[in-house]
C-alpha positions as CSV (number, residue, x, y, z in Angstrom):
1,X,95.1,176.5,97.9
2,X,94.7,173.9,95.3
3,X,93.5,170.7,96.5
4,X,94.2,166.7,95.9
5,X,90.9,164.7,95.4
6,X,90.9,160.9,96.8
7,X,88.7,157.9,96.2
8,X,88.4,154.5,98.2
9,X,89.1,151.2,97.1
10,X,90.3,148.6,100.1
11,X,94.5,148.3,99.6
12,X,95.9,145.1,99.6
13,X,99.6,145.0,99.6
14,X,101.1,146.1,103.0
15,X,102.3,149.1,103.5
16,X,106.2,148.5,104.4
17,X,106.8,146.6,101.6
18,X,105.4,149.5,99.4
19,X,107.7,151.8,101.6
20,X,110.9,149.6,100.6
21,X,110.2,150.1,96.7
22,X,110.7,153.8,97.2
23,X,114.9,154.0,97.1
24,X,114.4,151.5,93.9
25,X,112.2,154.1,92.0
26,X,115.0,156.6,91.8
27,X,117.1,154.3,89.6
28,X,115.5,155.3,86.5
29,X,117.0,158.7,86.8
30,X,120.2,159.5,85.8
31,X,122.3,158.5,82.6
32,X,126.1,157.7,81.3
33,X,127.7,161.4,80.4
34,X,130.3,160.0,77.8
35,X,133.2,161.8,78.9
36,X,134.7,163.4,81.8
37,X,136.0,167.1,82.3
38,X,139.1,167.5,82.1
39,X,140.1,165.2,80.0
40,X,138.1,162.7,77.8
41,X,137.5,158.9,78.0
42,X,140.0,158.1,75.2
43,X,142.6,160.1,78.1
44,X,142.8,163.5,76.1
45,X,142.8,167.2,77.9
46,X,140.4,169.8,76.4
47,X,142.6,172.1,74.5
48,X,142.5,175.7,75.4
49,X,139.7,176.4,72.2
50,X,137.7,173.5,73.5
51,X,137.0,169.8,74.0
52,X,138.9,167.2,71.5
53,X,135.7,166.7,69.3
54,X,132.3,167.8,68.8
55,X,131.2,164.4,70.8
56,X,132.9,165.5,73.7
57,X,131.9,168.7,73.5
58,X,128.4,167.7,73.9
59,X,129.4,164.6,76.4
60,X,131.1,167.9,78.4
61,X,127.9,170.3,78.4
62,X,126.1,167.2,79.5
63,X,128.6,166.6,82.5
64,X,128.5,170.5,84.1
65,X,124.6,170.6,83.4
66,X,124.1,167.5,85.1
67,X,126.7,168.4,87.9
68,X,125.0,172.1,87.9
69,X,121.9,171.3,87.7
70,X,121.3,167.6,89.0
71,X,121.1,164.2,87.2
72,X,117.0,164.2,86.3
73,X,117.1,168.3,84.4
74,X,117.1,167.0,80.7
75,X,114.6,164.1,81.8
76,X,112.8,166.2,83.7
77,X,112.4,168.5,80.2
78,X,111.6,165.8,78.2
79,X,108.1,166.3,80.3
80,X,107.0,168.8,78.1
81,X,106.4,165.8,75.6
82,X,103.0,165.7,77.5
83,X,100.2,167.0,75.8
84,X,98.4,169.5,78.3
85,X,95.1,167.9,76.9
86,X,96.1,164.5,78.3
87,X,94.6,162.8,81.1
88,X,97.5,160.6,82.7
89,X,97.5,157.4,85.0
90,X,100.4,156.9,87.4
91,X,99.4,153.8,88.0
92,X,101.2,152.3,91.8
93,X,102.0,156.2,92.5
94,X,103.9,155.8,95.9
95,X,104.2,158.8,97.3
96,X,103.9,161.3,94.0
97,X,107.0,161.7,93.2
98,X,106.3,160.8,89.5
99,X,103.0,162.3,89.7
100,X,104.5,165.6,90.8
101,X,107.0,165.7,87.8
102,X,103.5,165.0,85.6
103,X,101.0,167.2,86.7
104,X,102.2,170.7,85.7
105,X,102.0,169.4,82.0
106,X,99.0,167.6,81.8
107,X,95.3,168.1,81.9
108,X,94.8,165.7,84.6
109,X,96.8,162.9,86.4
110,X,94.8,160.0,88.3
111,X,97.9,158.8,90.7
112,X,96.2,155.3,92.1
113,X,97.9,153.0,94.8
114,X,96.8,150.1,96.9
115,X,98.3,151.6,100.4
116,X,96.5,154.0,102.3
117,X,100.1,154.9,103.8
118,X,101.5,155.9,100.6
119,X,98.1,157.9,99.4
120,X,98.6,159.7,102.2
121,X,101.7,160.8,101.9
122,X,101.0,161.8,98.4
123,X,98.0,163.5,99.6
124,X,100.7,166.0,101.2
125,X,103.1,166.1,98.7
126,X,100.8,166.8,96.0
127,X,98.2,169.6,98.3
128,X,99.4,172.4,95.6
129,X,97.8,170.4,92.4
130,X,94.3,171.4,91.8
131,X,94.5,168.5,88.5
132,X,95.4,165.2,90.4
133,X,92.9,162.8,92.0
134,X,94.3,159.8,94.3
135,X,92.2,157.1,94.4
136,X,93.1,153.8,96.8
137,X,92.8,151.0,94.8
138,X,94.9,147.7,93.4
139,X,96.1,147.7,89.7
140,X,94.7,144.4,89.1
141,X,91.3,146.2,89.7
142,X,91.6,149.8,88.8
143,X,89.2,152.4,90.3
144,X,89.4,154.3,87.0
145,X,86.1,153.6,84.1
146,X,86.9,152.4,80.8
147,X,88.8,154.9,78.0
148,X,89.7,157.3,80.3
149,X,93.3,157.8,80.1
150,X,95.8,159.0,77.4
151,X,98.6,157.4,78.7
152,X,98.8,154.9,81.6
153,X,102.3,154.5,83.7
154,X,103.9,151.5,85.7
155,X,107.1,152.9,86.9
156,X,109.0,150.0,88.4
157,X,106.1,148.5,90.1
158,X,105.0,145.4,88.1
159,X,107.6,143.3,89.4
160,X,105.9,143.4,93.2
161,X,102.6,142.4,91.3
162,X,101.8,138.8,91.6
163,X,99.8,138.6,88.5
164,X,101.1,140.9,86.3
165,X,99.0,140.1,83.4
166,X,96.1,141.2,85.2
167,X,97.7,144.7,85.6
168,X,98.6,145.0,82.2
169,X,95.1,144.2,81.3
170,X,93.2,146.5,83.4
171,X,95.9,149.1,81.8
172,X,94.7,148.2,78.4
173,X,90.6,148.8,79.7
174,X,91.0,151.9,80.8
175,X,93.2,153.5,78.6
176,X,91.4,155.2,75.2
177,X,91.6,154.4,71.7
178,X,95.1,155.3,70.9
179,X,95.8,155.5,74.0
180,X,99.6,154.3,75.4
181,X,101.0,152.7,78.3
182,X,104.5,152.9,79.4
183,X,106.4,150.7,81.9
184,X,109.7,151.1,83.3
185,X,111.2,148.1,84.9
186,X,113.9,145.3,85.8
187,X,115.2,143.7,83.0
188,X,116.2,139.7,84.3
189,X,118.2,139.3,87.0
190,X,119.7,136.8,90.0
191,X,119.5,139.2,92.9
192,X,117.8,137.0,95.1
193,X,118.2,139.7,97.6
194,X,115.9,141.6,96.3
195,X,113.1,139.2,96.5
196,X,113.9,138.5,100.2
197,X,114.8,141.7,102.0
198,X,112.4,143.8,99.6
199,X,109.6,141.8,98.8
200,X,109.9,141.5,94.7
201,X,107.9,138.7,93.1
202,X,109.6,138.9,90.0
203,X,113.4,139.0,89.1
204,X,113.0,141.4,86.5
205,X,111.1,141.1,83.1
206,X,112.7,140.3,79.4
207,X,111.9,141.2,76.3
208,X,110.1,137.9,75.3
209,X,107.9,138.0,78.7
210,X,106.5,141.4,78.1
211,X,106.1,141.0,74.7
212,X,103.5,138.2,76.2
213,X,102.2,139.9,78.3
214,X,101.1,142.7,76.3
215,X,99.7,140.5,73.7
216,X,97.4,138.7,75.9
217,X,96.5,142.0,77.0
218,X,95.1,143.0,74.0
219,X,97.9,145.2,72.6
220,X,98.7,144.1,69.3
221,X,102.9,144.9,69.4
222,X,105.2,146.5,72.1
223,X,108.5,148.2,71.6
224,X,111.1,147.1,74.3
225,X,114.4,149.2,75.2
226,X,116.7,148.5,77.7
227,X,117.7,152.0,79.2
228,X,121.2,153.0,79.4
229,X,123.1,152.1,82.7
230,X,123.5,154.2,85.7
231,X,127.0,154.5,86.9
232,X,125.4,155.7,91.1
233,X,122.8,152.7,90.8
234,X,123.2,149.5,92.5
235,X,120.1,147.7,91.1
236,X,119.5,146.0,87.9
237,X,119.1,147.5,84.8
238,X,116.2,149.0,83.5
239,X,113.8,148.8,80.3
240,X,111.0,150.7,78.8
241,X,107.8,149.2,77.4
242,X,105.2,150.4,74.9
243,X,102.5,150.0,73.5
244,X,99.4,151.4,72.2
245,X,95.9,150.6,72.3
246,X,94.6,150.1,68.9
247,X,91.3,150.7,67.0
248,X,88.5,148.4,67.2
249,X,90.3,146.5,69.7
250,X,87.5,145.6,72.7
251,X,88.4,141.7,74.0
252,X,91.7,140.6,75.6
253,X,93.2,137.3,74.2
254,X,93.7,136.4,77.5
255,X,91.8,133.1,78.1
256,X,88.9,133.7,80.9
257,X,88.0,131.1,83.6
258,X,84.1,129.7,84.3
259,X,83.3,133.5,86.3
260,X,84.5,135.5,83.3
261,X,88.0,137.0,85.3
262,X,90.9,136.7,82.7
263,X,93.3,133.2,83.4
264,X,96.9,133.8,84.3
265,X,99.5,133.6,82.3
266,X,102.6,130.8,82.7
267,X,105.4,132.6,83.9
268,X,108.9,132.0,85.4
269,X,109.8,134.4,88.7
């Protein structure tokens, strides 16, 4: 039987509020299809030799795969983008569900969370992987040494992180040279909601705040893309983040305080 290593580091946030966040993580999966079978968004029927246009054609094959196959098969595929040489972070892993998709294409992935509940769990779901180590730890103090990832991943988790700039930074420290972190996340919002019954500290993220926050970081650009809406969610819209760590870069711009800890950066919830 393969086996799941784990390391210690003392949790912080609590563990129902981790547990809530779960349901939002699956809203990254899942896309617009572009047309509808039988008949087309501009109100057409398929002919008898086919769809009304190559577009829908594709928009059709899209619809019955999805339909046949579930909504996260071509994402899912897209995971063979991972080099099988690269050691990954899934950094505020839950339960594994992302680290589960990862691990069968990569060399290693180092799935850390700050709730012991949720390693757990993961533990369990993950017992089959012989290339995963769970380590207990907060993301604003990673229990992962400096350069060691390829890529690094906050899947729709910064927004519960008081200080994300601290996240983001410790990202940037243990990631190599060259190395790439990728968020997922709210883009802004006014669901107030979400910040009472679910325990979100941020209302999302925009394109100007990131940019910020990477910058300070230590990351000298990022690329920012909202995602295409999900017809089956109910939450706000998502975006992607990246950015790379570049060459010869070793200090953070972020501004440090009399014990050395990086200062916080002014931002509006």
């Amino acid at each position: 039987m393969g086996r799941v290593t784990t390391g210690r580091h003392q949790p912080a946030i609590s563990d129902d509020r981790k547990a809530r966040a779960l349901g939002t993580k699956t809203l990254v999966f899942g896309a617009r299809t572009g047309c509808r079978v039988p008949r087309c968004r501009a109100g057409r029927a398929a002919s008898a030799d086919g769809p009304c246009s190559s577009t829908h054609a594709v928009a059709e094959i899209l619809f019955v795969g999805r339909r046949t196959l579930g909504p996260r098969a071509d994402i899912v595929g897209m995971l063979g983008l991972i080099d099988d040489s690269w050691i990954v972070g899934d950094l505020g892993c839950g339960t594994g569900g992302l680290t589960e998709l990862v691990a069968p294409f990569a060399r290693q992935v180092i799935a850390v969370d700050d709730s012991a509940a949720m390693i757990n769990a993961a533990r369990k779901r993950l017992v089959s992987f012989d290339n995963v180590s769970l380590r207990t730890g907060q993301l604003e103090s990673l229990p992962i040494e400096n350069g060691s990832l390829d890529v690094a991943l906050l899947f729709l988790v910064l927004h519960y992180v008081v200080e994300p700039e601290l996240a983001i930074a410790e990202a940037h420290r243990v990631l190599k040279t060259g190395g790439r972190l990728i968020i997922v996340d709210m883009m802004p919002h006014d669901r107030q909601d979400l910040l009472d019954e679910m325990g979100h500290v941020w209302r999302g993220f925009s394109e100007e705040q990131m940019s910020s926050l990477f910058r300070s970081a230590g990351f000298p650009e990022v690329r920012y893309h909202p995602l295409p809406a999900d017809e089956s969610a109910k939450g706000p819209s998502l975006f992607t983040a990246v950015a790379r760590r570049a060459r010869g870069v070793e200090t953070t711009e972020l501004d440090a305080d009399a014990t050395g800890s990086p200062a916080p950066l002014a931002l509006s919830a």
